[in-house]
C-alpha positions in Angstrom: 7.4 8.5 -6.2 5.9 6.2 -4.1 7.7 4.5 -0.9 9.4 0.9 -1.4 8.2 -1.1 1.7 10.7 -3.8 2.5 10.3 -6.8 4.7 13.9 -4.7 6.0 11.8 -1.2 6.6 8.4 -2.5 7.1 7.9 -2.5 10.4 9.7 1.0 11.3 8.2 3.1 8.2 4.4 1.5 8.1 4.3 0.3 11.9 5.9 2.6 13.8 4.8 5.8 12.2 1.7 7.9 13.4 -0.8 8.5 11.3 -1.7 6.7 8.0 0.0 4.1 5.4 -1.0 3.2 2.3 0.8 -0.2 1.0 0.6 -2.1 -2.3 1.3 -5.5 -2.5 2.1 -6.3 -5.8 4.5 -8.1 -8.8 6.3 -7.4 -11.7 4.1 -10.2 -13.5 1.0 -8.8 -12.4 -1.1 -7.2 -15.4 -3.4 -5.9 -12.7 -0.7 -4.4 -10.8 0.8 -2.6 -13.4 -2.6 -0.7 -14.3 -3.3 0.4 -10.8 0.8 1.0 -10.5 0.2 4.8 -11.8 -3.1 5.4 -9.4 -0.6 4.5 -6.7 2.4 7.2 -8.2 -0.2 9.8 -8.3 -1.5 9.2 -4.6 1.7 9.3 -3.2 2.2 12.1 -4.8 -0.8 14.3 -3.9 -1.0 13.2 -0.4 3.1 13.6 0.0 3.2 14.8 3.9 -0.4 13.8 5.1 0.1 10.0 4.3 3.0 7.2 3.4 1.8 5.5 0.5 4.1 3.0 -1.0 4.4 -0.6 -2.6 5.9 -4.6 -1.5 7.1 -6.6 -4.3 5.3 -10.1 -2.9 8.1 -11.6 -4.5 10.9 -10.0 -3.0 9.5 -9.3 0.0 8.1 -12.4 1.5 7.7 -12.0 5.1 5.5 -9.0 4.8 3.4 -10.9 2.9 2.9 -13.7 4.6 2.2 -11.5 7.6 -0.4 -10.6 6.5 -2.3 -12.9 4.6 -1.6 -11.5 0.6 -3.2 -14.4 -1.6 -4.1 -12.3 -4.5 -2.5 -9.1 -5.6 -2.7 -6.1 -5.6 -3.9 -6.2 -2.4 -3.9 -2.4 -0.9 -3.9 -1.8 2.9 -4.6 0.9 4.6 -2.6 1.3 8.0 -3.5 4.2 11.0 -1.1 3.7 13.4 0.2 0.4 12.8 -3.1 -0.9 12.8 -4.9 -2.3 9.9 -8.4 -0.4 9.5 -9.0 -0.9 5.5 -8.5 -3.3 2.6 -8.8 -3.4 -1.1 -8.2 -6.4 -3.0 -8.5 -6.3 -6.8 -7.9 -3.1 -9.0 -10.1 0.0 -8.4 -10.7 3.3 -9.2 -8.4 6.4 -8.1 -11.2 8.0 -6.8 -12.2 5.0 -4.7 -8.8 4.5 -3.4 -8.6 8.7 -2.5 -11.8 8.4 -0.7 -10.2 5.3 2.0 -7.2 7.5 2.2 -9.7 10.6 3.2 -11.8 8.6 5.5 -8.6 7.3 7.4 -6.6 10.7 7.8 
């Protein structure tokens, strides 16, 4: 199951942690969300131990958000040591997704 980021957690699970983080930034209301919400579950899964890959609830989680700049969800970042070095905005493909995840580790 994938991680629940918090504005709480954030900074020592996605921050702090060596290596790479996959976050979702997303909302119940979000019809896009929900159909890239399983792509996510099945990362998380298949990269359990070589990645943290895990989702914000925008409206639960504010500060995160506005941190960093999430106007439109889902917005997906990918984190390498704290650090910011991919971004997907929109819904996309698994295999797409995979492929930033392969490129960062």
């Amino acid at each position: 199951m994938a991680f629940e980021f918090t504005d709480n957690n954030f900074k020592t699970t996605a921050l702090n942690t060596e290596g790479v983080a996959v976050v979702d930034f997303w909302a119940e209301w979000c019809g896009p969300c929900r159909m890239i919400s399983p792509i996510i579950e099945e990362l998380s899964t298949e990269y359990d131990g070589k990645a943290l890959i895990g989702k914000v609830n925008v409206d639960d989680n504010p500060e995160i958000s506005m941190k960093y700049g999430i106007r439109s969800i889902p917005t997906i970042l990918i984190l390498k040591n704290g650090e910011v070095i991919d971004k997907q905005v929109g819904t996309t493909s698994k295999q797409a997704l995979a492929d930033k995840i392969e490129a960062a580790l």
